[in-house]
Every structure is written in structure tokens, then in C-alpha cells.
N, C-alpha and C positions, 0 to 999 in steps of 0.2 A: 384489375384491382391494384389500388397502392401498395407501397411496402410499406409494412411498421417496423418500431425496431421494438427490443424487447417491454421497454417500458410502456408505451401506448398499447401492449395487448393484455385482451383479459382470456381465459379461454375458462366457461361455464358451463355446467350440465345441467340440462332440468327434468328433477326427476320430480315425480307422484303417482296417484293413482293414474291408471287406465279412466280415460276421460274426465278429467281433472280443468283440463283446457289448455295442456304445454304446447303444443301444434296451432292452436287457435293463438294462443302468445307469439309464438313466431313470427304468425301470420298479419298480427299487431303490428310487435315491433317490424317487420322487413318493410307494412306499409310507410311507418311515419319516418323510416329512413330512409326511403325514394326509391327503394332496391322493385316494387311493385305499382303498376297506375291504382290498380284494386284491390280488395285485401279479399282472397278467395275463402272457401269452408270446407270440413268437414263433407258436411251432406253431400257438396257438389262436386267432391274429390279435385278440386282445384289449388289446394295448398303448397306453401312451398317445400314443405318439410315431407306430406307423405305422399310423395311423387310414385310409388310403386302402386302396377292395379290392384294386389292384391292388399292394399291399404286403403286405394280408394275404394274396393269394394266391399271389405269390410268395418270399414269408419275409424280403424282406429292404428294406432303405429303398430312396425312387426320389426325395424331396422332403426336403428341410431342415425339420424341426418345432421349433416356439420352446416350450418347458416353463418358463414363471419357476414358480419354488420358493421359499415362503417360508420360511426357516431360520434361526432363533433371534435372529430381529429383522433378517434382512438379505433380498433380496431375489437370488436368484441366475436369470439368465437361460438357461437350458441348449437351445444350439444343436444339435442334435442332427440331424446330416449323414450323408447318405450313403458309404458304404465304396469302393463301386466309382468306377472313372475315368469310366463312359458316363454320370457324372451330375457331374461335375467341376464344372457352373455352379454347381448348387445351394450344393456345398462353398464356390465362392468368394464367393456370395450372405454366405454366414453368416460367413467370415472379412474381409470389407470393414466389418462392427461390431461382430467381437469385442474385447475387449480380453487374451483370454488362449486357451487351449489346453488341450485334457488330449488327449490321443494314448492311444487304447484300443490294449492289445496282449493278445490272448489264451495265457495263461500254456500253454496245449495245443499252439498253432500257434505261439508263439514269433514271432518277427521276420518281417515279411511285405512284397509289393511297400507293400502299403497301407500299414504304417508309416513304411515309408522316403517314401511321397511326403507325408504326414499332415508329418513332418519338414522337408521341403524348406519346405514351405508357408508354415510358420512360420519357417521362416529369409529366405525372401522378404518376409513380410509383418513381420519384427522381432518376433513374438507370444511371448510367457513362456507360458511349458511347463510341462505333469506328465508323468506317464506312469503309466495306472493299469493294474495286470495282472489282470485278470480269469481265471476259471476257477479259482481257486485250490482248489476242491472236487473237483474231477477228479484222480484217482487218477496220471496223467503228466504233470501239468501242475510246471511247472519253474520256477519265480520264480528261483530264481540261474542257471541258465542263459539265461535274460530279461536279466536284469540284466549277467551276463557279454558277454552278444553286443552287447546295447548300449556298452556300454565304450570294446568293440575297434571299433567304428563309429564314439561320437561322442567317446568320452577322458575325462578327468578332469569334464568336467561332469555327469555320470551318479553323482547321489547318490540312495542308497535310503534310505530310511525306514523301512522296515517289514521285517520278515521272517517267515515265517507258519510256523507252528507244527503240527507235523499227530502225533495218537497216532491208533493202529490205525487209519491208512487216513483217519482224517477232519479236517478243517479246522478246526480249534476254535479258535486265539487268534492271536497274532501279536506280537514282540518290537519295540519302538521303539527304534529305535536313537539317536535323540536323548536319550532319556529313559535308553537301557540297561536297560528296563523291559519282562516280561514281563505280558499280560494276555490273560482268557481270556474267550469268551462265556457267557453263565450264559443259563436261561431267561427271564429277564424282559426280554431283549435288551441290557441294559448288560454291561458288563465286569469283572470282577475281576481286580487284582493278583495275580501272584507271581511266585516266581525265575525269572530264564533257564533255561531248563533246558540240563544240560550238552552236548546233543548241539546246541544252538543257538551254544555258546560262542564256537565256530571263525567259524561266517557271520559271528555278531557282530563279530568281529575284525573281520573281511573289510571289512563294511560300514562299519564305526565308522570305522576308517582313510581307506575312501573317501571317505565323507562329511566326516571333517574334514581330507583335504586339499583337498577341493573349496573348502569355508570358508578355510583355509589363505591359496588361491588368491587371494579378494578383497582383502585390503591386504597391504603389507608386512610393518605391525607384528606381525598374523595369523600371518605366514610364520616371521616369524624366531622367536615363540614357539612354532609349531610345527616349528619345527626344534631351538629348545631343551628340548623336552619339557613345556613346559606343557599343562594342561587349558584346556579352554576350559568355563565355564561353559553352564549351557543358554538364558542370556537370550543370552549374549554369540553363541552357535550361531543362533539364532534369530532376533535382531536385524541377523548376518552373510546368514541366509536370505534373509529378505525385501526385502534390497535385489539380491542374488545373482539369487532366483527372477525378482523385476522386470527385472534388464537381459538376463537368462536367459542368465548365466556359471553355473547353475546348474538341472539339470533333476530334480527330485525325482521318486522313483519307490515308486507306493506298489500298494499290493496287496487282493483281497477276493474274494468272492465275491456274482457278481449274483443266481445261482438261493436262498442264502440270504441274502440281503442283509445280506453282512458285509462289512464297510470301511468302507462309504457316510459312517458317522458320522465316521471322520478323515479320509475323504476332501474332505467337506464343509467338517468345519473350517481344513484347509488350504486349500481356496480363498478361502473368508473370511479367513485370516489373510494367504494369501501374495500372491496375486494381488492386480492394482490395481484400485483403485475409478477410474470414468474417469476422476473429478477428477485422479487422477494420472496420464492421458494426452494427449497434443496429440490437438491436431482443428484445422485450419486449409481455409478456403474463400476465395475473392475476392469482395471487396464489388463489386458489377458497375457501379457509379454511381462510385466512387472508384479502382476497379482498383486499390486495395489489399487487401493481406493480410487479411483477417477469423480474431482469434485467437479461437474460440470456446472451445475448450478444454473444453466439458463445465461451463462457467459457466453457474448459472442463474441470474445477476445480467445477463445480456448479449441481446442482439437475439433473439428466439425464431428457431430456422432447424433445420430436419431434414434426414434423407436416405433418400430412398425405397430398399430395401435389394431388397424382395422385392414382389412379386404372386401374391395366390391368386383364381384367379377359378374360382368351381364354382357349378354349375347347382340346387347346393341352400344352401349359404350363402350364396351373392353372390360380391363384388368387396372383398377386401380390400386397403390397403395397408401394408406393413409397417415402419416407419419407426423409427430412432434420432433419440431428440433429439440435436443437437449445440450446441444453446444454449437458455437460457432453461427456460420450463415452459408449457407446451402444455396448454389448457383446452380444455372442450368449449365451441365458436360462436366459435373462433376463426376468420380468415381470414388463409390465409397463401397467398405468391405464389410460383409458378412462374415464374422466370424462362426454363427453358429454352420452355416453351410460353406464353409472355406470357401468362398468365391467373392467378385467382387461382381460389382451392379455398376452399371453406365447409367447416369441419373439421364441425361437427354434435359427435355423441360419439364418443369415446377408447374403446379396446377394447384388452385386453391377451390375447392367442391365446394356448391351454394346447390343446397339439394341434388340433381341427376346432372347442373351445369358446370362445366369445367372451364375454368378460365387461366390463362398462363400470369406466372409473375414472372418476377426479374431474379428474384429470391427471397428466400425464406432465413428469417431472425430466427436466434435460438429463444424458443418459449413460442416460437408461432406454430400453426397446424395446418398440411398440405399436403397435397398429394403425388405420389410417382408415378408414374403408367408404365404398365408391363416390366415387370421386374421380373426377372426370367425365374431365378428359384426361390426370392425373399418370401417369407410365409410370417401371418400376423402375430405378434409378440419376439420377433425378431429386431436383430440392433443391427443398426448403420454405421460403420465408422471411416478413421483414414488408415492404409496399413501402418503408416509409422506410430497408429497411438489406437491399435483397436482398444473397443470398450463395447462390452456388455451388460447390457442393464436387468434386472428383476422382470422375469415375465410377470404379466399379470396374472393373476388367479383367475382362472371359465369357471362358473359351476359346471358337474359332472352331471352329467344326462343317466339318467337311471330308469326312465319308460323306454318301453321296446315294444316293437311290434315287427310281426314276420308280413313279407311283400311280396310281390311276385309281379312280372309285366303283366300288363292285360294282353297286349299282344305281341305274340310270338315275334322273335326275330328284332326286339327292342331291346333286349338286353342291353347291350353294347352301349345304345346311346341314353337308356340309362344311367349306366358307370359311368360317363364321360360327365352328362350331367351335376350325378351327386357327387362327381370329385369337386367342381365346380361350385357345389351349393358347402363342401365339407370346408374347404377354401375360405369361405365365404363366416360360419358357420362354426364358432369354436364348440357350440354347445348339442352337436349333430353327430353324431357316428353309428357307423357304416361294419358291419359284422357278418362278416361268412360262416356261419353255424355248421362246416359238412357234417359235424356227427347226427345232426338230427336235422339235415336236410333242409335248410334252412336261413335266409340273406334276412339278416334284422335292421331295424332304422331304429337308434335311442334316439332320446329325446327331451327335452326339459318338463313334456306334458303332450297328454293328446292331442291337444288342441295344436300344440306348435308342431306335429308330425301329419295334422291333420293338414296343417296349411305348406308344411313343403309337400305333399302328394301336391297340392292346387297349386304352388309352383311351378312344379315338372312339370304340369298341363299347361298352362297360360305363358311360362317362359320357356320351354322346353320343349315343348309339343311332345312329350312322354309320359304315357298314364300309366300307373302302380295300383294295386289295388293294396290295401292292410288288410293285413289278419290276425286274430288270435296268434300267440310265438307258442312254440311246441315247447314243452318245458322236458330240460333235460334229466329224463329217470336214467335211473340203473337199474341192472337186476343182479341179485345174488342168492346165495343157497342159503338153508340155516340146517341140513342134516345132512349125512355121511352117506352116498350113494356107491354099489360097487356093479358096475355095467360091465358089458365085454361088446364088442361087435365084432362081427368077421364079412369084411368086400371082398365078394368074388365075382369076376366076373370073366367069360370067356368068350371070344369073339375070332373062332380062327387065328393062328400063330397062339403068340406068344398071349395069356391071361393076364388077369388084374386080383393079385393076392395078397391082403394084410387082415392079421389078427389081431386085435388087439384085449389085453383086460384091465383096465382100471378103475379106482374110485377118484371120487369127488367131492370134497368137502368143503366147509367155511377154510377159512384164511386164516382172520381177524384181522387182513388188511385191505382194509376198504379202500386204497390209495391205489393197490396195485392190480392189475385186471386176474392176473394169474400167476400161482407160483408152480412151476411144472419139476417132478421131479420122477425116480423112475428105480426099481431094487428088483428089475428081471436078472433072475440068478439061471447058470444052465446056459445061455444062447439063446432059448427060447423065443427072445429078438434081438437081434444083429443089435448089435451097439449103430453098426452106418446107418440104423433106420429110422435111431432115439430125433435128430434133428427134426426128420419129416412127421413124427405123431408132437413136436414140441408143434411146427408151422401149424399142424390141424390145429390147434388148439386156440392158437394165437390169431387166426382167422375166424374162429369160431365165435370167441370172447365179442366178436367186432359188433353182433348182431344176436341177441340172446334169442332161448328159445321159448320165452314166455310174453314176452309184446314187444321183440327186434330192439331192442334198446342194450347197451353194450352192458358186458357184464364189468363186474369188478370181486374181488373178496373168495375167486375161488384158487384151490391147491390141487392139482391134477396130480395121480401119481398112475406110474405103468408099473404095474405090479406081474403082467403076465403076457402071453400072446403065440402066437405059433406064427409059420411065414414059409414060405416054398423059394426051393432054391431057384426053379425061373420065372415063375412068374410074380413073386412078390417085386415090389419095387419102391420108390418114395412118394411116389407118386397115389399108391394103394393104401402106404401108412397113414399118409397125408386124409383120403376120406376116411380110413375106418375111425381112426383121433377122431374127426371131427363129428361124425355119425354119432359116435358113442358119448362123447362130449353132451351131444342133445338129448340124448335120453338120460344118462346119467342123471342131466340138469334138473330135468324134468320128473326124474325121482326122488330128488333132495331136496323137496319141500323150498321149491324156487319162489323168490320174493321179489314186489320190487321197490325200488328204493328212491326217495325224492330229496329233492336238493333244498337244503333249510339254508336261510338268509338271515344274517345279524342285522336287525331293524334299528333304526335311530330317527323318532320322530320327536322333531320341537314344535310344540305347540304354546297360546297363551294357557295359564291355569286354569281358565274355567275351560276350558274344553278337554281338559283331559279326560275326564269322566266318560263322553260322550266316543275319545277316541280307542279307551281302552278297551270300552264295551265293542265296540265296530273291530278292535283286535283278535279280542275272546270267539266274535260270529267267523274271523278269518283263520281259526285252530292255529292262534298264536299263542306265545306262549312268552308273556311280561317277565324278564328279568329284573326290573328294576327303573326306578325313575328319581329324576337327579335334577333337584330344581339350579334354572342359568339365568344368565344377568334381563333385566326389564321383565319381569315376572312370567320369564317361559318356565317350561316343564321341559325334560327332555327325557323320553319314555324309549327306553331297553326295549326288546323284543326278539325274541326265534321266531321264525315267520317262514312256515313251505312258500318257495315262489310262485306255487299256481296260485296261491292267493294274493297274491301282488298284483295281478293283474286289475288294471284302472285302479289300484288306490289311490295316486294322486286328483282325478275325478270325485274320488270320494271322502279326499281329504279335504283338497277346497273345498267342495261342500259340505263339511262338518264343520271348518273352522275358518268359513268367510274368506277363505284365501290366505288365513294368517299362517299356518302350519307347513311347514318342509319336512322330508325324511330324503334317508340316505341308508344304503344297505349295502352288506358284502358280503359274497360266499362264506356259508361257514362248516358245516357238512353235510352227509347223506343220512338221512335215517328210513327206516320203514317207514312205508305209505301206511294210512287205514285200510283194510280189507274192501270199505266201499270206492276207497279213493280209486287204490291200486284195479279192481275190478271192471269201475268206469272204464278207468285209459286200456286198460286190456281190449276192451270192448269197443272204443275206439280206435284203437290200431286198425283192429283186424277190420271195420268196416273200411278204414282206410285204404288198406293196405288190397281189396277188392276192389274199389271202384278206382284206383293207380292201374 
């Protein structure tokens, strides 16, 4: 591939819903830019974007693919993102070095969760906008209806472009509303002028108006001529766009079809024209030797310094890394230094990713995007730089995985290459973590949602050759006392020579510190026991605590006191204090009206407002308990809750399905309280069959 230099690149993400048609877009443009003979699909998993099987076998993206395009001397990067939520990292992977946005909307399905969050996203991250309507070859497919619902959603910033033209049933040209110019597709794939045709007339209005009050909008002088009836010329339209589209007071919206790759070519041209070349965006890190500001700005006159965006690590291509220059230009045998891992990296050769293919440059401009192979310790959202001027830049924000489920090999003696695996896939995978549970016996996978845990298990089979099974995750109780027990035990035991002698007497009661397992303390007056022996009935205790005596689950909230005990001067030992503590520990326990106790969760669910209703009730069935709800920007709710974790279990399952997809929650330990008596019973009753067939 050529080199570009900063100003010839665009680098774009396209986000929308899940099946939208952004992979099918790809698959467009990489045709009418030479990069393919055919343009491949979906169905037939021949695409360039979702090169993985487990993409092609389930139809739809799992992984952010980088497509650069070279088109008519410029170099466009096409980030090409997942549609669904249960892969949310990836999408923010590709929007922490986009410079712009196109928001796929499928003119069939019309406005979707996926849209409106593709929106948000951009408005969080400040990204200039399109919006391209795909399916325009479908018989129900509705470009002004598209364009209507947008409107009433975002308002006067919803300017169209285009309007598509359709005789007997089929998609042939498309009217520009900038131009007021009708053209139509011929066979050689260019276009031909002519009239608007009259039944186009009315939309025209429509749009033409919208569009130049959007223009209107950007200055005054704009306003007041368009208030006194002036035309606006098409530089003056256009020269108003491109500063509009840039601070995105303006969201164009344009139209085509992917299955005959119609649009592609204005749609292309509008990103080269409207969208920014980086050199016109900030980029700012800290110089770590000066703890000042480092302005890089996409200058490649400035210190060489990148940022690690992404990681592919696979078992047939390697370890790649994925990197934005954010200064300077980047040769192959450079060395650049990681500050966050004090080490520095041998770059070797520059590779520019076009789906699973790698191809070498010469180098990389700052604002362009590319790849490194096998960096020995860089890990993703890490920065590149030279030692004489390290810089570190803002990680990106991952969403945080909050599904979990417990796993286990199917077969024995996989462990190992398990681990090795999901180190490989966590690598890979900011939104995947990997949790060793010992207290409750227990190797967890979170997750962004079932479905995305469901699909690295089918990973580790197809890439891996290691199969997992999921399970329910054991949820971690406690158990404590709520009454004042006073036990004694006495271990005797004799076995020729020397015995095994300790007395012990104590009570057992609440704490009121549910933080600490045990407070042990001890007022034997008289000798009655050696002070040498206080250590060894502390150990019993403290061993005891580990594994309660009402469903094995570790205790918390109890105050041991040794109040009494007897002991033999040879055959008592620590060894004897050590069971009889513990002995008596269990019965004690188990006379002090033992309880047990379940971990409550501080709930935060946003949903749109009509569905609260629906999710408070589905809270009330999960013995939660609504603190409060707080309405946030674009007509969410955002709903408080206590929430025991066992009933957490699949609610995200049961959140999409309550609210279309549109709702997220997020939760954080908050404390322990009594179980219900049916709760607490169940799990008792599940222990113990457990704990027989182990």
C-alpha cells in the first residue's frame, strides 16, 4: 500500500445497529475501489470485514475490522464495528482513533436501539457525523420516513442530501439536493444527468428547505439572508457544510444501496470532502519527564509517539498491534518506549491490516493507522513514544463486564491450555475477565452479556481446540450467629505413649462486625489454661471461621471468648487446643441460632421512560428493593436499586428483552444481609446434595 501523509487521510468508524448493512457497505465500497474482483456477502461468509468463522457462522460482526481504501489519491481508514451492545469494547476500541462517524441506518428497519446508541456515542466522544440509509433497493424501504424520524429525534441538524428515485419498483438514480440535480445510474456504473422528475418535486422542497435552514443556522449573516429570501449559492452551501459537518451543527444524510453498490461513489466523496483530515484535530498526551502538556496534534514535524488502540492475537497470524500515530512518522527499526511498562519495543516492519491481511509499508504519517507484530510486553491502550520525549496519552474507557458465569474443562488435564488461551483471548478482549473464586471454589468468565460469553466458549473450540462448559456461579453467602452460645469440648485422645489433651470452655456470639470473621478474646483466670496454649485455640478458630458449620460457607460477625478449660501437664499440647477450639467452635455455632447471610448489590439501571414501569416491576419479582430514580439526558430514567446477587443472574437476558436492547445496568458490592428463611434453606439444601455427590 502507498504512504499518505497526514492530510490525504480520513480515519472513520461505522457504527449502527446489528445488521444495519455496515459489513455489506464495506463490501461496496472495497468493490468500486479495485481492492476486490467480487463484492462477497454475508450469507456466504465471504466478506472482507468478517473474516472470522465465528462471524461467518453466525452472520454478523463480533470484532472491529480496520479496511483502509485507497480513493482517488486519498487514503480512507474504514473502522468497521460491531452493531450489538455484547461487544460494546470493540465499538469503543475503534471510536478512541476515529476522527469521524457514519451511523448506518437500514432504510427497511428504520430507526433502531442501535442507532440511537451509534448517536450517543458520538455525542460523548464530540465525533462529526453522516448517516447513510442503506437498503434503498427493497421494495419498503423508506428514506423519508428515515429522515422524518430523525428530525423529530435530533431537530434542525438532520440535513439530507440525497433523495432516491425509484420507476417500477426499482432504485435507479437519486436527486441532490445541493446541486437540485437529478442523476441516474447507466450500465458502465457512472451516472447520467436529468430533470427532477415531477413526483420528486414536493421531497425536494422538503429537503432543500431543511437543508438550507440547517446552513441558515451557522452564522448570522446566513440567517438573516435566509430570512430575506436570498439563494445561497452551491460554494457558499458547501463551504457553510464543511465547517457545520466538522463541529457537527450539521448531520448529513445520504442514501444507496449496498447489494448494488449504489451511493458508495458520493458517499465516498463526501467523506473526503467533509470530514477532517486529523491535522484538523487535537491530540494531546503528558510529556512524563516534564508533566507537561505534549501538543501532538497529528504533526509530523513533532516527537514520534503512538497509541496502542487494539490487539489481535490468533493462533494463525500471530500478535498484532494496532496503533494511531499521534506524532511524527514511524519507520520500520524504529525504537519507541513504553512508558507505562518501562521498556522499550523494536518496531521491525509497519503493516497496514485490510481485514485478516497484512501488508508492509515504508511508514506510517502521524494521524494514520497500522500495525506492529509481536510486541513483546505493549498491551492495548498503551502509548508509544522516543525516550528523549516520552508521552502518555488517555486510555480509552472499555465498558466493564458485569455477567459472570462459573466454568470448568470438559476435559481433565485442559486446564493449562485453557489459561494459555484466555490469556490470549483477555489480550485480545478489554471487555473479558478471568476471576479465580478460591473461596467458593470457583474460575468465573465476565462478560459484556451471555451471548458474548457464550461465543468465547465457541472460540476456545474453533480457535483453540478447548472446550469449557458454563455454569450457574455459586454466589458467595456467609454465615453468622444472632444469639449468645456458651459450649465447652474436651479432645482426648490416647494412643500408647504420650495422649492428645485439651479442654476447652467458651461462648459465642454476634460481633456486630460483619467485615471481620472473628474477634477472639479470652479472661481464663487461675491457669486453668496455659496462656502458651491461648495461640493454638486462637488458630482453631481461625481455621474454623474458613468453612461454617451450617452450609460450608465462611463465617463472619462472630466474638469467640475462652472463658474456661482444664489441660494435663503431658499430654495436653497445641496441637489438642487447636481441635478442641475448633470442635467446640461448631457446636457452639450451631447453638447460636446460626444464619446465613447473602451479598446485596447496588443496582444502576438506565433505561428509556416508558419502560420503567415494566423494569421496576421485573425488580420487585427479583426481591429488590428501588431506592430511587433519577431522570438523565435524552429521556432516560435511571433506576436505584438493592439487589441480592442471586437474582442477578441473566438479567441482562432479561433486560434486553424488556427494553429492545435499549437499557444498561451496572452494579457494585454493597453489603451482607440475612437471606429469607426459604432463600437461606434452598442453598442449605443445595450444599449438602453437593457436597455428597463431590
Amino acid at each position: 500500500m502507498n504512504v499518505f501523509t497526514t492530510d490525504k487521510i480520513r480515519n472513520v468508524a461505522l457504527l449502527g445497529h446489528g445488521g444495519s448493512g455496515k459489513t455489506s457497505l464495506v463490501e461496496a465500497i472495497s468493490y468500486l475501489a479495485g481492492m476486490k474482483s467480487r463484492m462477497g456477502t454475508i450469507e456466504a461468509g465471504n466478506t472482507i470485514s468478517d473474516f472470522d468463522k465465528e462471524e461467518a457462522k453466525r452472520q454478523f460482526s463480533i470484532k472491529t475490522s480496520l479496511i483502509p481504501v485507497e480513493w482517488e489519491g486519498y487514503k480512507v481508514n474504514l473502522l468497521d464495528t460491531p452493531g450489538y451492545f455484547d461487544f460494546i469494547g470493540e465499538t469503543e476500541e475503534a471510536l478512541s482513533v476515529a476522527d469521524a462517524a457514519i451511523i448506518v441506518i437500514s432504510g427497511k428497519a428504520g430507526i433502531e436501539t442501535g442507532t440511537k446508541r451509534a448517536w450517543e456515542l458520538c455525542e460523548k466522544m464530540k465525533l462529526p457525523r453522516m448517516l447513510f440509509v442503506t437498503d434503498m433497493d427493497v421494495d419498503n424501504a423508506s428514506y423519508r420516513q428515515v429522515v422524518q424520524d430523525l428530525q423529530a429525534m435530533y431537530g434542525k441538524k438532520i440535513a439530507p442530501f440525497h433523495l432516491p428515485i425509484r420507476e417500477n419498483g426499482e432504485f435507479v438514480g437519486y436527486v441532490n439536493v445541493i446541486q437540485q440535480k437529478a442523476k441516474r445510474w447507466n450500465d458502465k456504473g457512472t451516472v447520467d444527468k436529468f430533470d427532477v422528475p415531477d413526483y420528486s418535486q414536493d421531497n425536494l422542497s422538503i429537503c432543500r428547505d431543511a437543508l438550507l435552514e440547517a446552513v441558515a443556522e451557522t452564522s448570522e449573516e446566513f440567517m438573516e439572508r435566509y430570512f430575506d429570501g436570498d439563494e445561497f449559492s452551491e460554494d457558499e452551501i458547501r463551504s457553510a457544510l464543511r465547517v457545520s459537518v466538522f463541529d457537527g451543527s450539521i448531520v448529513p444524510v445520504l442514501m444507496g444501496s449496498n447489494t448494488l453498490a449504489r451511493g458508495m461513489y458520493t458517499l465516498m466523496a463526501d467523506i473526503v470532502k467533509y470530514f477532517p483530515s486529523p491535522d484538523r484535530c487535537k491530540c494531546a498526551g503528558i510529556n512524563t519527564v516534564t508533566n507537561e502538556v505534549f501538543e501532538a496534534d497529528y504533526d509530523f514535524a513533532k516527537a514520534k509517539s503512538a497509541y496502542i488502540f487494539k490487539t489481535i492475537v490468533d493462533p494463525y497470524i500471530g500478535k498484532y498491534s494496532l496503533i494511531k500515530v499521534n506524532s511524527g512518522v514511524i519507520k520500520p527499526d524504529d525504537v519507541l518506549f513504553n512508558y507505562h511498562r518501562d521498556c522499550d519495543e523494536k518496531i521491525g516492519k509497519l503493516y497496514v491490516l485490510c481485514g485478516n491481511k497484512a501488508e508492509e509499508v515504508k511508514e506510517l504519517h502521524a494521524g494514520d493507522i497500522g500495525a506492529l507484530a509481536k510486541l513483546s510486553n505493549s498491551q492495548t491502550t498503551d502509548s508509544l513514544s522516543t525516550r528523549k520525549t516520552p508521552v502518555t496519552y488517555i486510555r480509552a474507557s472499555i465498558s466493564k463486564p458485569y455477567v459472570y458465569m462459573r466454568y470448568k474443562a470438559k476435559k481433565k488435564g485442559d486446564e493449562d491450555k485453557i489459561s494459555q488461551a484466555l490469556a490470549k483471548m483477555l489480550a485480545e478482549d478489554l471487555t473479558l475477565r478471568h476471576v479465580n473464586d478460591s473461596e467458593n471454589g470457583q474460575t468465573l468468565l465476565y462478560g459484556i452479556s451471555g451471548q458474548h460469553l457464550e461465543i468465547v466458549t465457541s472460540i476456545l473450540l474453533e480457535k483453540y481446540k478447548v472446550e469449557i462448559e458454563l455454569m450457574r456461579p455459586r454466589i458467595a453467602f456467609k454465615e453468622t450467629l444472632k444469639k449468645k452460645a456458651d459450649t465447652e469440648y474436651k479432645y482426648k485422645k490416647q494412643s500408647g505413649g504420650h495422649g492428645q489433651y485439651g479442654h476447652v470452655k467458651m461462648t459465642f456470639e454476634p460481633s456486630g462486625d460483619l467485615e471481620t470473621p472473628y474477634i477472639f478474646e479470652q479472661t481464663v483466670v487461675g491457669g486453668a489454661v496455659p496462656k502458651n496454649y491461648f495461640p493454638a485455640v486462637e488458630k482453631g478458630i481461625a481455621e474454623a471461621v474458613k468453612c461454617g458449620p451450617l452450609a460450608a460457607y465462611p463465617v463472619v460477625g462472630v466474638k469467640a471468648v475462652l472463658y474456661d478449660g482444664s489441660y494435663h501437664s503431658v499430654d495436653s499440647s497445641e496441637l489438642a487446643f487447636k481441635v478442641a477450639a475448633t470442635q467446640a467452635f461448631k457446636k457452639g455455632f450451631m447453638d447460636a441460632a446460626p444464619v446465613l447471610l447473602e451479598p446485596i448489590a447496588a443496582l444502576k439501571v438506565v433505561v428509556p421512560d416508558n419502560y420503567t414501569g415494566d423494569v421496576m416491576g421485573d425488580l420487585n419479582k427479583r426481591r429488590a428493593r428501588v431506592m430511587g430514580m433519577n431522570p438523565v439526558d435524552n429521556g432516560y430514567q435511571e433506576i436505584l436499586a438493592d439487589i441480592p446477587y442471586l437474582e442477578l443472574y441473566e438479567y441482562d437476558a432479561r433486560l434486553n428483552s424488556m427494553t429492545s436492547g435499549s437499557g444498561v445496568f451496572s452494579y457494585e458490592f454493597a453489603r451482607y444481609e440475612h437471606a429469607p428463611e426459604d432463600v437461606a434453606q434452598k442453598e442449605i439444601r443445595e450444599r449438602e446434595s453437593r457436597e455428597v455427590s463431590e
